[in-house]
C-alpha positions as CSV (number, residue, x, y, z in Angstrom):
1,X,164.6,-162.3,-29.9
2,X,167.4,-164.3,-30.9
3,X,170.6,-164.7,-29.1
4,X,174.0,-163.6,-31.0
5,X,175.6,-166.9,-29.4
6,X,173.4,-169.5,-31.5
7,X,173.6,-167.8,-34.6
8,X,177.4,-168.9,-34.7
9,X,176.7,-172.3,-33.0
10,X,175.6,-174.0,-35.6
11,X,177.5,-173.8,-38.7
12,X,181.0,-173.8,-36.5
13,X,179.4,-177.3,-35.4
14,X,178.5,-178.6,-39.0
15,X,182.2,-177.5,-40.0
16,X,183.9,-179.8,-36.6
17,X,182.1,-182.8,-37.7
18,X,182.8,-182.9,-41.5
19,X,186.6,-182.1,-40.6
20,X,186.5,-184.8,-38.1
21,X,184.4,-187.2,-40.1
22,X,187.2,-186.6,-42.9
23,X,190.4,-187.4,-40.4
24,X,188.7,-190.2,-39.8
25,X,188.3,-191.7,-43.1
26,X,190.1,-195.2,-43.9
27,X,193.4,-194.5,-46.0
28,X,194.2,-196.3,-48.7
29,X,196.6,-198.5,-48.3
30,X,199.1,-200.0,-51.2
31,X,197.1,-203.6,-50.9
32,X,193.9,-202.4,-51.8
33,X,195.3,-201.7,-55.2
34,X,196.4,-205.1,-57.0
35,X,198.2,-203.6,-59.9
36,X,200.3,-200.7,-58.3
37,X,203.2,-203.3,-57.5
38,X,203.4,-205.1,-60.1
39,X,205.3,-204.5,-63.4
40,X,203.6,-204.0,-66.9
41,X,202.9,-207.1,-68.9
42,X,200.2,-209.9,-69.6
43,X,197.7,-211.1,-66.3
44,X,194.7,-212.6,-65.8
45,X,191.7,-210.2,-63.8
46,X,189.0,-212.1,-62.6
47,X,187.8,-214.1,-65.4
48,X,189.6,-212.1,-68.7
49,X,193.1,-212.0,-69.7
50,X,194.2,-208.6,-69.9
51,X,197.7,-206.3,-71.1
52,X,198.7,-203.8,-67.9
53,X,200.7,-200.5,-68.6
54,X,202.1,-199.0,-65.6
55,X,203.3,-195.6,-65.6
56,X,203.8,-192.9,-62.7
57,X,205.4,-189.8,-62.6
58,X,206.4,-187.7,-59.6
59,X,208.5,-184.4,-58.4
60,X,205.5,-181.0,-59.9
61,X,203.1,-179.8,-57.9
62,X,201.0,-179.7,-61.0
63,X,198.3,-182.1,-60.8
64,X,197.2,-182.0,-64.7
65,X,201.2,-182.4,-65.7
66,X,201.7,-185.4,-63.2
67,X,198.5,-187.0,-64.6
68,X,199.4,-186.6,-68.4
69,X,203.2,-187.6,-67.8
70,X,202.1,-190.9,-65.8
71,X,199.4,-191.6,-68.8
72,X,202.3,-191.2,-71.6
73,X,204.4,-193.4,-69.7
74,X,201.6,-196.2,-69.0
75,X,200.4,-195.9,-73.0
76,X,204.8,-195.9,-73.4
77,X,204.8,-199.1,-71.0
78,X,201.8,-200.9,-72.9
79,X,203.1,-200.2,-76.6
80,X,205.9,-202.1,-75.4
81,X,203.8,-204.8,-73.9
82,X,201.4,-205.0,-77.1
83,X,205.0,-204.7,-79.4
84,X,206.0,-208.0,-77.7
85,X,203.0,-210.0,-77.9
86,X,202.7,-209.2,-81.4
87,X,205.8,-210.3,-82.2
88,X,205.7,-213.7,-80.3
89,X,202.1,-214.1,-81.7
90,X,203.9,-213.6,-84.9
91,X,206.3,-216.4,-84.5
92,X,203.6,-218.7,-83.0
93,X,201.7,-219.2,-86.0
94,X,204.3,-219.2,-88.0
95,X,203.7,-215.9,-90.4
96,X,207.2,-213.8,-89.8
97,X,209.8,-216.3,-91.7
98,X,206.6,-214.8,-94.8
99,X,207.5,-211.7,-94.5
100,X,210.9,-209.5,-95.2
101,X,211.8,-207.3,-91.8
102,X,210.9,-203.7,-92.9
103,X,207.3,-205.1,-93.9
104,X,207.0,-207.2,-90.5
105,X,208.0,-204.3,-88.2
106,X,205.4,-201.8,-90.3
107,X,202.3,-204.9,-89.8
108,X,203.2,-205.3,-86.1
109,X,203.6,-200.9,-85.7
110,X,200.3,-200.8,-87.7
111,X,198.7,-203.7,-85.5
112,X,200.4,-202.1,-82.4
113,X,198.9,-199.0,-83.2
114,X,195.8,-199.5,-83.9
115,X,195.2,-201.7,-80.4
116,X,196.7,-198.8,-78.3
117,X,193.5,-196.9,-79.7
118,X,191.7,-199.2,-77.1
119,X,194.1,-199.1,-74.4
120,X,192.2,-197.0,-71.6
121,X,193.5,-195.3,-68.7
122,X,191.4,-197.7,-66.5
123,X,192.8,-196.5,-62.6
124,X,195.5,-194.3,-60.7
125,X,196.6,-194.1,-57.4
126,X,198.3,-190.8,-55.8
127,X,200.4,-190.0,-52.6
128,X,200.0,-186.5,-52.4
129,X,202.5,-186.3,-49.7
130,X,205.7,-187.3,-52.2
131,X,203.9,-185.9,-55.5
132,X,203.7,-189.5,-57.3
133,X,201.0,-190.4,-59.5
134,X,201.1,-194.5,-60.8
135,X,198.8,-194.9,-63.5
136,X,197.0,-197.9,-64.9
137,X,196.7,-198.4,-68.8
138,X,194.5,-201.4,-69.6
139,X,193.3,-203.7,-72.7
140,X,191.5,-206.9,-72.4
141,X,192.4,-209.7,-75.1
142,X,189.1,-209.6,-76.6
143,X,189.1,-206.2,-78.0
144,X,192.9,-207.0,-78.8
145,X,191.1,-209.7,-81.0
146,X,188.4,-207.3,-82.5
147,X,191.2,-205.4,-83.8
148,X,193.3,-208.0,-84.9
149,X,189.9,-208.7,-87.2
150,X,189.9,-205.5,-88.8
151,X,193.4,-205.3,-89.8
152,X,193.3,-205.8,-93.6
153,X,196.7,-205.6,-94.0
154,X,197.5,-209.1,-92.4
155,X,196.5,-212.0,-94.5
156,X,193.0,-213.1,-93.7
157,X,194.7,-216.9,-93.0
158,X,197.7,-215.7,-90.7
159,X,194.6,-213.4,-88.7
160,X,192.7,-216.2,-88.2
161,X,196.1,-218.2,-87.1
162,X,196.9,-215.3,-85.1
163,X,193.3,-215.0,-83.4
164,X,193.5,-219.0,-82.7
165,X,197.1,-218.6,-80.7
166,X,196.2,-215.6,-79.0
167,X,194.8,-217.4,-75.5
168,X,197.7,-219.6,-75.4
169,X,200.4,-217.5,-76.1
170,X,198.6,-215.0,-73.9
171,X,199.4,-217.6,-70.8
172,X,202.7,-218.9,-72.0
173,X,203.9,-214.9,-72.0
174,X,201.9,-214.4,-68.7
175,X,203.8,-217.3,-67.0
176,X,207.2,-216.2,-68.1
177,X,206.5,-213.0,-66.4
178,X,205.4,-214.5,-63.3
């Protein structure tokens, strides 16, 4: 016959050593994530050159609220990264003199636009003990370049000017922020 004893035993025991295996878990600490410090702009990861948005949000208890604010705010943070590079790509090759203001500003919204499309909430980090969320938006150059391709709105010459500047005025812009 079983004892009464045992019968408790046993899960009480399972329960002690996943809440002490939890407590003892490595927290994360603000190092182990490269971007959280830094400001939005233009940096290289590992081998690719890549546009960062960084946006956080803090103060609601509301985890789905915090996580769609700090999103907006990082897609906010790289349409003004991507608004910038366009522009100074612009004036690299030369193409903006061509063109009157209103109809530069709509090819560099359009171009903006359409590379924020590809932008992708790529990492977040959280302290649940202040309520902040930091989130990460990211967009490598290449697929910038794939949809600088398919704009047919920008002349095919000033595109392929454009496409040919992008690495170096990618690093001049990345050095500037540094």
């Amino acid at each position: 016959m079983p004892q009464k004893g045992k019968f408790f035993i046993g899960p009480i025991l399972w329960m002690l050593i996943v809440v002490l295996a939890g407590c003892m878990a490595r927290p994360l600490i603000l190092e182990d994530v490269p971007w959280y410090q830094k400001p939005s702009g233009l940096y290289v990861a590992g081998d690719e050159r890549v546009f960062y948005g960084i946006g956080s949000a803090e103060g609601t208890r509301n985890m789905t609220l915090l996580r769609a604010t700090a999103a907006n705010r990082a897609r906010k943070e790289m349409a003004a990264v991507l608004d910038t590079y366009v522009a100074e790509l612009y004036h690299a090759t030369g193409a903006m003199p061509a063109l009157n203001m209103e109809e530069g500003e709509q090819v560099v919204g359009a171009l903006v636009s359409s590379a924020l499309k590809h932008a992708v909430i790529s990492d977040q980090w959280s302290d649940p003990e202040q309520l902040h969320l930091s989130v990460l938006c990211r967009l490598d150059l290449e697929t910038f370049k794939q949809v600088l391709a398919s704009q047919s709105a920008i002349d095919a010459k000033v595109r392929e000017a454009m496409a040919a500047e992008a690495e170096n005025v990618h690093a001049r812009l990345e050095s500037e922020l540094q």
